[in-house]
N, C-alpha and C positions, 0 to 999 in steps of 0.2 A: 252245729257246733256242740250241741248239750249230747249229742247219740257219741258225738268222737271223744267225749270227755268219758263217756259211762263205758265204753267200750275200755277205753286206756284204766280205766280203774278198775274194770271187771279182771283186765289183763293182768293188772299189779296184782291183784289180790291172787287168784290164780298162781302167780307168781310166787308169793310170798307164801302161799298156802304148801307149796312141796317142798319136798326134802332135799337139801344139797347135792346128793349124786340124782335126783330127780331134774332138778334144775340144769346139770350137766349136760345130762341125757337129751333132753328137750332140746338145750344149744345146738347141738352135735345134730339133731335130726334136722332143725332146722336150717342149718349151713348147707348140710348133704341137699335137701328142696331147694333152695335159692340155686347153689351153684348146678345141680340139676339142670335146673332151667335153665340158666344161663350159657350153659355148654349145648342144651339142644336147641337151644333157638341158634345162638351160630353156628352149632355141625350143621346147622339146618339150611342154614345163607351160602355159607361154604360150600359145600358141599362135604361129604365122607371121603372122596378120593380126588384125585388129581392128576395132571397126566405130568411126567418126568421133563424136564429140561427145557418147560415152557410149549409141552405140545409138539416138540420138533418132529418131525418122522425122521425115521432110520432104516438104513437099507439094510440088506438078509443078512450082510457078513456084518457088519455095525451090531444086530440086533443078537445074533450069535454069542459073540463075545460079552454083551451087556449077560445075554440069560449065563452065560460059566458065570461069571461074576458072581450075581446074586446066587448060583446054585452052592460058589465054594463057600459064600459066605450065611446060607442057611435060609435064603430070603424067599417065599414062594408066595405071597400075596399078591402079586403083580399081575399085568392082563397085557394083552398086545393086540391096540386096535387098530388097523388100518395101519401099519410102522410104527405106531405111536405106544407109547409104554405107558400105562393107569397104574398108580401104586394108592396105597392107603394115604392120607395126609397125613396122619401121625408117624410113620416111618420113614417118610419124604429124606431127611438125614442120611439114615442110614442104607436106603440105596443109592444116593451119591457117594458115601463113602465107600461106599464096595464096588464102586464103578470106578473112584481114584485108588482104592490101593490096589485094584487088577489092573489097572492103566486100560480102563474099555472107555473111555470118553470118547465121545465123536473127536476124530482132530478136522483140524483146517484142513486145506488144502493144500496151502504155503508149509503150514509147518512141516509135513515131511520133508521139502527140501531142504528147512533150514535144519532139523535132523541131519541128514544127510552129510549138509558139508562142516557140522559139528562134532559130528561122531570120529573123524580122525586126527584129529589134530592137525601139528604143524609137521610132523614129520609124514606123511602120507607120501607118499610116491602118486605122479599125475595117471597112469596106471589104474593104481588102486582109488582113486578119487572119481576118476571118470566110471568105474565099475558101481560106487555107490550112487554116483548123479544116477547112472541110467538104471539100477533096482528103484530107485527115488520115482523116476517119472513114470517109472513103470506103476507103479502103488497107486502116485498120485492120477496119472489118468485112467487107470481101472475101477477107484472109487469116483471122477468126476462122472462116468458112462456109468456105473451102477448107481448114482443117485440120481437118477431120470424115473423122478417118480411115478407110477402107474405104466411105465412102460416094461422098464430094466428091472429085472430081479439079480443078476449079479452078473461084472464082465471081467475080464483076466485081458492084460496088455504085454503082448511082449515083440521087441525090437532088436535090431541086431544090425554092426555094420563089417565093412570087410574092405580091406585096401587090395585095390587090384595093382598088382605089378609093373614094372614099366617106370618111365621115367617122372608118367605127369601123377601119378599113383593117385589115382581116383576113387573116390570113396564110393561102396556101394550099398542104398540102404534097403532092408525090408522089414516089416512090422504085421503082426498078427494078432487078429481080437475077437476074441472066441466071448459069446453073448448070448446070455440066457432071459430072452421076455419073459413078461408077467404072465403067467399060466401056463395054457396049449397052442396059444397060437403065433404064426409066423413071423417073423421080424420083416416089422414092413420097410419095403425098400426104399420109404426114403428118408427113416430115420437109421437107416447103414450108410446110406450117403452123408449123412450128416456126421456120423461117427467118423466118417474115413476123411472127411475133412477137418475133425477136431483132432485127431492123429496128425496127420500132414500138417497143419501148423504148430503143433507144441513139440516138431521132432525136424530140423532143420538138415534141409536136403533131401525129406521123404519125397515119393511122389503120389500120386494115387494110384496109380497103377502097381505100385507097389505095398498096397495095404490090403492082404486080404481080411474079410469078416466073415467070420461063422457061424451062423443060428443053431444052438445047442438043441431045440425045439425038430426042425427038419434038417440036422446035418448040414445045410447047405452052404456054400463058401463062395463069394462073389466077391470079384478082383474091381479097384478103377481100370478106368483106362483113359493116357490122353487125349484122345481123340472123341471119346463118349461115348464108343460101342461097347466098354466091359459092364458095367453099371448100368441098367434102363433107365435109372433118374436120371446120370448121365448125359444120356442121350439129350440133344437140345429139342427136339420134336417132342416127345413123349414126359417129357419138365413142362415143356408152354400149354401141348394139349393139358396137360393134368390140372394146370394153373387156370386157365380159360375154364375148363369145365368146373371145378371147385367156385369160382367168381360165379358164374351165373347158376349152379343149384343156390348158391347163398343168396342171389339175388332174386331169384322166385321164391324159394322160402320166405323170406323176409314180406313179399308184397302178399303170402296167401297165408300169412302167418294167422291168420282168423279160422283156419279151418283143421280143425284138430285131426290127427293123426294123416297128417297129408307128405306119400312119399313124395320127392324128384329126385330125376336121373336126368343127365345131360351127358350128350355125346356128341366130340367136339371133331370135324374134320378140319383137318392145317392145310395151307395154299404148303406144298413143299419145298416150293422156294427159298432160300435163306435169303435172297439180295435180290431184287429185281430193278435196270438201272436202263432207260432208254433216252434215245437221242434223238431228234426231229432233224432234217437240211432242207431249208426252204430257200431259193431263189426267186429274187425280182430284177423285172428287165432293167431296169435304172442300175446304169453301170456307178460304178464307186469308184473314184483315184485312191490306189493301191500305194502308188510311187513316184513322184516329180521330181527331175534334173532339171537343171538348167545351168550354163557354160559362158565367160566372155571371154575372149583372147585379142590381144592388144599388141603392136608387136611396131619399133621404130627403128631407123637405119639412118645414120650418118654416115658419110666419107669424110675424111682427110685429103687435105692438100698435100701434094709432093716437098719433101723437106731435102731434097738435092742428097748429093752422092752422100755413103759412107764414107767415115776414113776421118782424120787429125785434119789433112786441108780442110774438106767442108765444115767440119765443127769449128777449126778454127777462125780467129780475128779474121777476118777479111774483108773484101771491102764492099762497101753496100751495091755497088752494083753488082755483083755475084749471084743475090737470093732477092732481087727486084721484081725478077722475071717469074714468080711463084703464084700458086693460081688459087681460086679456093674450092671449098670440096660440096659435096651435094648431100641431101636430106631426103627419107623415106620411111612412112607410115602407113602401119596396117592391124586393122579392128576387124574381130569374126566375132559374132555368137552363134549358140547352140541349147537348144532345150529339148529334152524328150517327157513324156507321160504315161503310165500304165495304168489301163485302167480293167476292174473285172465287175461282171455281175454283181449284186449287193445278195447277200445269204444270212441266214438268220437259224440259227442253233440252239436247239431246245433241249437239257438233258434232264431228263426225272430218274429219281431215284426214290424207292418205296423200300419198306420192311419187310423182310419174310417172314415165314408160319404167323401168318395173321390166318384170325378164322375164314373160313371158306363156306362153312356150312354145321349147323349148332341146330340138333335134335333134342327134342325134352318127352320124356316119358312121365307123366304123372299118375300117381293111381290115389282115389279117395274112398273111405269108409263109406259102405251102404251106409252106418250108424248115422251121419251127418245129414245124408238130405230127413232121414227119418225124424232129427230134431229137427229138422228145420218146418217140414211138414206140420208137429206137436208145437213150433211157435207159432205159425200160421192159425193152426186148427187146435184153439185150447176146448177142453172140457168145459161144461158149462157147469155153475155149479150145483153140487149132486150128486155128478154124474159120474163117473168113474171115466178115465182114459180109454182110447182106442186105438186101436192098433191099427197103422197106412198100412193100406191096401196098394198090390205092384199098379195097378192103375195112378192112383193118389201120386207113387213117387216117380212115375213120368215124364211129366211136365217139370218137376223140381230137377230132377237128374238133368233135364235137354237142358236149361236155362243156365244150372251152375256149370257144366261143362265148357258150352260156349263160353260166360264169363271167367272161364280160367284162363283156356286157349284167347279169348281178345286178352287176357294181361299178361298173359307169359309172349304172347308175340309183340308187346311193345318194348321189351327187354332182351330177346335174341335179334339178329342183323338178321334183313331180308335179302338173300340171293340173288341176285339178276335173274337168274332161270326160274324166279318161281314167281309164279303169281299170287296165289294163293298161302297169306303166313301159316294160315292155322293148319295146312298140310306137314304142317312141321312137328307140331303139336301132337300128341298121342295121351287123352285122359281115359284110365281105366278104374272101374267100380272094385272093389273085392270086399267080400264079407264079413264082419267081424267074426275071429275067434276067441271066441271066452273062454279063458285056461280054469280048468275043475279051481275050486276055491278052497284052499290051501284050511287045512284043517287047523282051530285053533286050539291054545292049548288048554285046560281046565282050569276051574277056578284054583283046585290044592296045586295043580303046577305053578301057577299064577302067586300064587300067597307063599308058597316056597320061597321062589325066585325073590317076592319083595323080603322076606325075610333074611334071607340070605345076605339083599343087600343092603337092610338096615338093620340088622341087628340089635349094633349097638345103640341104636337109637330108640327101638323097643325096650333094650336093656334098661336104657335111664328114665323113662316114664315109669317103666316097672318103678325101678327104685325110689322115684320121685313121690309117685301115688303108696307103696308100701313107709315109707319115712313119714307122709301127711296122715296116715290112719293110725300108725302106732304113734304120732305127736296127739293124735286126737283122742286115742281111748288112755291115753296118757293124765292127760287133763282133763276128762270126764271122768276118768277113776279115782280123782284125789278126793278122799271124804273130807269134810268139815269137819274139824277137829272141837267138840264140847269139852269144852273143861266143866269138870263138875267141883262145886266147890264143897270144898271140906276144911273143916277147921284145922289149924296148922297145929301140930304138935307144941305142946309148953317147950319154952327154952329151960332150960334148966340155969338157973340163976348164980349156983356155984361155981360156973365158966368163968376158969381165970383168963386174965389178958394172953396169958402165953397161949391158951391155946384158942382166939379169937381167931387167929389166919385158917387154920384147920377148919373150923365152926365155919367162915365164909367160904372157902371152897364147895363145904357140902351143899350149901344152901344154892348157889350157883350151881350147882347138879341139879338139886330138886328144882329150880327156876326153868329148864329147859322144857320141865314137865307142863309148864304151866302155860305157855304162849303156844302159838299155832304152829303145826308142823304134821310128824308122821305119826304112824299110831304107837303107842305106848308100848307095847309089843316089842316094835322096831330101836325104840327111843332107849327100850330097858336092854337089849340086846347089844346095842351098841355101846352104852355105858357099861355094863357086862366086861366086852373085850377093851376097854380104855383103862377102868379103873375097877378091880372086882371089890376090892376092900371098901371102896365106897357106896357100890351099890348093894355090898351086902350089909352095912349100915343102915341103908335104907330102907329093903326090905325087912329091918329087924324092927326098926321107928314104925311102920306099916302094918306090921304084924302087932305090934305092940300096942296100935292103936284100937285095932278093928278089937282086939279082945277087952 
């Protein structure tokens, strides 16, 4: 506590010891240090730069428009990494503003349609509307296909329809999309499939057969088709082989994932069948009732007695011996039944039905680094210590090579299907050895290209230590250079006793002059020069009193 007390006094005095524009000056340098520091320690967390709009990537024609932007508006600090845009952070502002007054902001997706059906109003003719929807989808799916990052470097969509004549007047559509991949190489076919189906649904009534795609790279133009023969993805045979072999390289990779730089190939043969669907007929002697009838028929007969003549006499009164002589009549009954039965053999119907292009037969080609058994070898066989390392001998790697091969072939055959015609899994299997090539090793760059490069990209961060370390040394020979100021004492001039009251105010200002001389401060030199330019008539008073003395 006693050192922070002597320290804080040494500081006052110090203090007190310089001149007013000295004390200034000091302030001044020392705010520049502080805040120095304070801006390099966060440029320092921060970082100097930053990437634009949160890091987003931007596609060619997006990235295009952004660079007019900053060119009309003078901006050229800016970098482009990967799609992605670095600007300084202190200018952070101002390339967003130069991105909204050119209108280059990424837009949505959405918003160009609702552009679209905004830009005419209410008086637009359906005509004219349906002309802007379809410039609209055109834009908007040519940027959803150009923002296929790492594949698509920019695609152009364009559609068209055509009423055919006649009474049912049917619409006929076609669409075209000309696609330029990332670099040299070909547009793989089945991200064109994919494209022709992202077509075919955002354009209603397309087909695939009617979307051609064009790789800007090799010219080349491939149609759908519905059937599956225009497009090889298409095709449902050479889709399922693709999918099957993609499955099991992943799945040997994954189990030999311990062995660095280890290729596989898999190659897939399909049962050609699409549908395979059979039915078994087996009969047994034991007959089965198919169908049973059976019948009764019941059937009775009465007669009637004779009821005498027709006519008005016979019905009429008459008299009972007339109808005495009447007889009675007879009775007859008759029951049949009937039953039949059919019977057939008993039969039993078996139908299966399987999936088609299932695998048939799945070949694997592996090839392994010599490099690999060689560590494996140098784990086996360490250096004793001392000793320097040695280098296996083709005898040494061997036995290493027989043992890993084998162990590949037993793990890649519990992961491919075994054949009925094969006996033997690991015939299936093919492990080949190949060489390491070590590519020449890329020349590095020098120290001064080295010390350039970090300059270049901290600069300004060099800049403010500069400044920081120049503001502490001139604060230091600042207050190392203040002399101590001796007063030497001298007798004060007599007042002169006949000073009337009136001019007493006068008599105290001078005194107040010479008083400045007398307490600590700058050198007398400095002190006389500056009273000089404030008040000349007083200090040539003074040097008169001064002069006046010394004689």
């Amino acid at each position: 506590m006693d050192f922070l007390n002597k320290s804080l006094a040494q500081l006052k005095d110090l203090f007190l010891s310089m001149t007013p524009g000295a004390r200034i000056t000091a302030g001044l340098l020392l705010a520049v240090v502080v805040i120095s520091l304070g801006y390099l320690f966060t440029h320092e967390i921060a970082g100097p730069e930053l990437y634009l709009l949160s890091g987003e990537a931007f596609s060619n024609s997006e990235l295009n428009n952004m660079e007019q932007a900053f060119g009309q508006e003078g901006l050229g600090s800016y970098e482009i990494v990967g799609g992605k845009i670095r600007v300084p952070r202190s200018e952070r502002l101002e390339y967003l503003a130069a991105l909204g007054k050119h209108n280059a902001m990424p837009e949505a997706f959405g918003d160009i349609l609702t552009r679209a059906l905004e830009a005419g109003g209410s008086f637009m003719s359906p005509s004219e509307r349906e002309a802007y929807l379809k410039n609209a989808r055109e834009v908007q799916l040519s940027r959803i296909i150009s923002s296929m990052k790492g594949k698509i470097e920019a695609a152009t969509v364009m559609y068209d329809t055509e009423t055919k004549p006649g009474l049912r007047r049917e619409k006929v559509y076609s669409a075209s999309v000309v696609v330029k991949p990332v670099g040299a190489q070909p547009l793989d076919p089945g991200l064109a499939s994919s494209i022709r189906l992202l077509v075919v649904g955002a354009i209603a009534g397309l087909k695939p057969q009617d979307v051609a795609v064009t790789d800007r790279n090799t010219g080349q133009t491939t149609f759908g088709d519905s059937e599956g023969y225009g497009d090889p993805m298409s095709d449902p045979y050479i889709a399922r082989k693709r999918f099957y072999e993609q499955e099991y390289t992943d799945k040997i990779l994954s189990a030999l994932r311990g062995i660095q730089g280890l290729t596989v190939s898999t190659h897939v043969e399909l049962d050609t069948e699409q549908k395979h669907q059979e039915e078994h007929l087996k009969h047994d002697q034991k007959t089965v009732t198919v169908q049973s009838s059976e019948s009764t028929f019941t059937k009775t007969v009465e007669s009637t007695p004779p009821s005498g003549r027709a006519g008005f006499t016979a019905q009429g009164n008459t008299a009972r011996s007339l109808t005495s002589t009447a007889a009675n009549g007879s009775n007859q009954d008759e029951e049949r039944s009937e039953s039949s039965q059919q019977s057939l053999p008993s039969t039993q119907v078996v139908k299966t039905e399987k999936a088609g292009l299932t695998e048939k037969r799945v070949t694997v080609a592996v090839t392994v680094p010599t490099s690999y058994f060689e560590k494996i070898w140098r784990q086996e066989n360490p250096p004793q210590e001392g000793e320097e390392p040695k280098e296996p001998q083709e005898g040494d790697l061997a036995p290493i090579r027989t043992k890993t091969i084998a162990d590949i072939q037993q793990v890649v055959t519990t992961i491919i299907p075994k054949p009925d015609d094969v006996t033997d899994a690991t015939e299936l299997v093919t492990v080949a050895e190949f060489p390491d090539i070590i590519p020449p090793a890329i020349a590095q760059p020098g120290m001064g290209v080295k010390a350039l490069a970090w300059l270049g990209k901290y600069w300004s961060t060099v800049g403010l230590i500069g400044l920081a370390f120049i503001s502490l040394v001139m604060l230091r020979s600042m207050i190392r250079g203040v002399p101590a100021v001796e007063v030497e004492s001298r007798p004060a001039a007599a007042v002169p006793e006949e000073i009337t009251q009136e001019e007493e105010p006068g008599q105290q200002a001078r005194q107040r002059k010479l008083q400045r001389f007398g307490g600590s401060g700058g050198s007398l030199r400095d002190e006389l020069s500056e009273l000089v330019n404030e008040d000349p008539e007083t200090a040539a008073n003074i040097l008169r009193n001064w002069i006046g003395t010394a004689t």
